[in-house]
N, C-alpha and C positions, 0 to 999 in steps of 0.2 A: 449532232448539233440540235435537233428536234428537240431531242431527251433533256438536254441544258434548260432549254426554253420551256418543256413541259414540267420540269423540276421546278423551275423558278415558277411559274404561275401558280404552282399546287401551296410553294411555302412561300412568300415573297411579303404575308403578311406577319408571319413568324419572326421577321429579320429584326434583331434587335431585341426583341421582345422576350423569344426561348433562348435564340443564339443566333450565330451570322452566317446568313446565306454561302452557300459554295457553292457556286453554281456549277464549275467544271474546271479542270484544270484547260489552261487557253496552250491550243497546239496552231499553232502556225504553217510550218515548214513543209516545202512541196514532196521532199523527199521522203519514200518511205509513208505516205498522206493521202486518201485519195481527196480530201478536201480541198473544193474549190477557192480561187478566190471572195467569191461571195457569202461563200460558206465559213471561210476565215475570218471576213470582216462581222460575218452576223454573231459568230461565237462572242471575238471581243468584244462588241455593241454590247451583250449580253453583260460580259461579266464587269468589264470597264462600266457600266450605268449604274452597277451595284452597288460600286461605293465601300465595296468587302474586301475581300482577299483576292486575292488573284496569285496564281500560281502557275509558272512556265512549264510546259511540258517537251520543249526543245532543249540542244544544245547549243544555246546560242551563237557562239562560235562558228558553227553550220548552216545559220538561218541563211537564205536568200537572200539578196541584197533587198529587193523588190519586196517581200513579206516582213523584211526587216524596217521595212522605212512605216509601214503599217501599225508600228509601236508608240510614233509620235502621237497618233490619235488618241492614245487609248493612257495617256497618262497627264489627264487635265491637270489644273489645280484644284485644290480641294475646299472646295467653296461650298459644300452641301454638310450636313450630317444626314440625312438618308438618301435612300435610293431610288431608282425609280420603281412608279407604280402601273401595274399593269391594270388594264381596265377592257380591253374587250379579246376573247377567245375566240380559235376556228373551232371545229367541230371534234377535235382530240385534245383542247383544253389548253393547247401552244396559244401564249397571250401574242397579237397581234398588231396591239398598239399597247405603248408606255409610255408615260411622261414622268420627265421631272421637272419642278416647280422649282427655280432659283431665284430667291431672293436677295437682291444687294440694295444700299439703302439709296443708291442712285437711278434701278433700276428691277423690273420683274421680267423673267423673260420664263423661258420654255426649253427644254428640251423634248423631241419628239421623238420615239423612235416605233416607227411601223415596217411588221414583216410579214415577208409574203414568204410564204410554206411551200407553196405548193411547186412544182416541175418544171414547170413554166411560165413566160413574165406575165406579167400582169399590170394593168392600170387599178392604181387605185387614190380616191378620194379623199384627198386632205379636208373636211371642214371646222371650220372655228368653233361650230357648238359641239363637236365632238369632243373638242379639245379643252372646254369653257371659257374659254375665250368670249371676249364680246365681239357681238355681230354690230355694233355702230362703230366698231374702232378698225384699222388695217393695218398688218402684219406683214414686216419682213420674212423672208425665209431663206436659209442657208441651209445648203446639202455638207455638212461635216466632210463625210466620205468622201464626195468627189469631188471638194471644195469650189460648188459652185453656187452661187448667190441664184435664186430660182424667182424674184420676186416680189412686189407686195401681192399679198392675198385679199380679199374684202371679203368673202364667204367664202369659196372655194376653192381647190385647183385641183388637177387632176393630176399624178403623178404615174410615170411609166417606173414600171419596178421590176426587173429581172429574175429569174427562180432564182429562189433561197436568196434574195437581197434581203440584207436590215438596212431601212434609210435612217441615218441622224442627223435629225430636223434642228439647226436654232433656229426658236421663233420670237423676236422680238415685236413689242410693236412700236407702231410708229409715230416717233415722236416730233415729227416735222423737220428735227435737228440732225445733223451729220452724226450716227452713230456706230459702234464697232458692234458688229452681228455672228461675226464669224470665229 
């Protein structure tokens, strides 16, 4: 999974431009796998952001129930022409935060997605000028993955993160009116 992630950072500016990213074929299935479940969801995070190809490397027929229902996530609708972009690195070049920028003419929001590499969980720091977000404005946040609404933000939050989690942040802001975030 590492290697997907280190692949994507090194070309991810290439996408489009020479040819379209691959970032890995997406394996799911516990069977025969020693990939965890967080390990599963950070692969697809990966290759579902891309906005590319995507290629099964199960026999779906076989998939786990539980690993199978993990597919609704990962086949938005297509509302982008690119992908996302990474923008900060650990120290072996695995991008560690990415966003994408979606624009609809009703709305701008965010997608986030920050991973934690390392063995073990970790807290880590959402903030808005990270993100370029403005700092006068507040920001809903929804956890994609474990479909949970996590709050408004104003500058910060601090997020617990599991090893080898990818979180998928939408981040809308906030526009005083009953909005769909999720």
């Amino acid at each position: 999974v590492k290697m997907a992630f280190r692949s994507f950072g090194a070309h991810y500016w290439m996408d489009r431009v020479l040819f379209l990213n691959d970032p890995d074929c997406l394996i799911m299935r516990k069977h025969d796998s020693n990939l965890t479940n967080q390990e599963v969801k950070s692969l697809a995070t990966l290759i579902s952001i891309n906005n590319n190809m995507m290629f099964f490397g199960d026999n779906m027929a076989k998939l786990e129930p539980e690993r199978e229902k993990l597919l609704e996530f990962i086949f938005p609708p297509s509302i982008r022409d690119k992908g996302a972009v990474p923008f900060e690195f650990d120290e072996e070049g695995v991008p560690v935060k990415m966003k994408l920028e979606i624009n609809r003419s009703w709305e701008s929001s965010l997608i986030a997605v920050l991973l934690n590499t390392q063995k073990k969980n970790s807290r880590v720091a959402f903030n808005l000028k990270d993100w370029g977000l403005r700092k006068d404005a507040k920001y809903h946040l929804y956890d994609q993955w474990n479909r949970k609404y996590l709050g408004i933000v104003g500058d910060s939050m601090i997020l617990p993160m599991q090893a080898h989690e990818a979180k998928v942040l939408s981040v809308h802001k906030d526009l005083g009116i009953p909005q769909v975030i999720g």
